[in-house]
C-alpha positions, -999 to +999 in steps of 0.1 A: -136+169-176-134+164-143-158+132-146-128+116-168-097+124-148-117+103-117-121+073-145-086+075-152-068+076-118-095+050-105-081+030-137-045+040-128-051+028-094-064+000-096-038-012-126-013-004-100-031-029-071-037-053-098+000-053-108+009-054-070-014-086-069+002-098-099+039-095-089+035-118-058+011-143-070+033-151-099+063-158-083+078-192-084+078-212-052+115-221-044+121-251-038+136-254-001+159-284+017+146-293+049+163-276+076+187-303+094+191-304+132+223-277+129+200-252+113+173-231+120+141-222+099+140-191+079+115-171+091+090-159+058+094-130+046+067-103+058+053-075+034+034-050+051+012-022+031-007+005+040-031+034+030-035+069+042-073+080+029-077+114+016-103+137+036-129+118+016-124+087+037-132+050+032-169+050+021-165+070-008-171+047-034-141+058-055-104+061-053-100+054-014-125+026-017-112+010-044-079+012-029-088-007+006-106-033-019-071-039-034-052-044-001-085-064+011-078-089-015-043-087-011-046-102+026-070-125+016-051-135-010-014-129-004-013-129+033+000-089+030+001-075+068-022-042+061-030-012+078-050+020+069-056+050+086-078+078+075-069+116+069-095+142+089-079+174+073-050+178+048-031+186+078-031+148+089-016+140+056+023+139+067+016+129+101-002+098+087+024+089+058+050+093+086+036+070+109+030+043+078+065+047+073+075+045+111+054+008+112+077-008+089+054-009+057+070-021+025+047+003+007+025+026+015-009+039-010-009+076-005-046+082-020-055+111-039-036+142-058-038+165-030-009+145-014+018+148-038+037+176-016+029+152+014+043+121-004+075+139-015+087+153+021+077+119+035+096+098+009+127+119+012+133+105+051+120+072+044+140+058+016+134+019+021+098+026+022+079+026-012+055+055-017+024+055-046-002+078-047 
């Protein structure tokens, strides 16, 4: 059993990466004016994500590796600002969503089940920032 709930939430995960991927690469490109003298260039817009492993850490060949491969290819791809950092003890787990938060991250990957409480207390003081696990 437990061999096919780590199939499916690798498959969950990655649809939700792939979707991620999907959303900006199939956006129109607007169609802008050139700015005249009297105006100035919009700056583009920045979208910043951002993983917190689980104790298992980057290297683990599953869930929190398949997550860094997402955002990977996001940056590659997408130009997505990204930043990880990696979980020692459950204990690190709101201290490290926190500080996702804190750096401005549009979203933030919160992997594995054993951060739900984690996510939740985070997410309630961070309401602009977008919280998956």
């Amino acid at each position: 059993m437990n061999f096919f709930k780590k199939i499916f939430l690798t498959i969950v995960t990655l649809s939700i990466i792939t979707s991620l991927s999907l959303t900006f690469t199939g956006c129109p490109t607007p169609v802008t004016e050139e700015p005249t003298a009297t105006e100035e260039p919009e700056a583009p817009v920045e979208f910043k994500a951002a993983m917190s492993t689980d104790v298992g850490k980057l290297g683990d060949k599953s869930f929190n590796d398949g997550v860094y491969a997402g955002l990977e290819k996001a940056e590659a791809e997408l130009g997505v600002e990204i930043e990880v950092v990696i979980a020692e003890q459950q204990t690190d787990y709101v201290p490290n969503l926190t500080k996702l938060a804190e750096d401005g991250n549009n979203v933030v990957f919160a992997v594995g089940f054993m951060m739900s409480d984690s996510i939740k207390e985070v997410a309630e003081k961070f309401p602009d920032t977008y919280f998956k696990s």
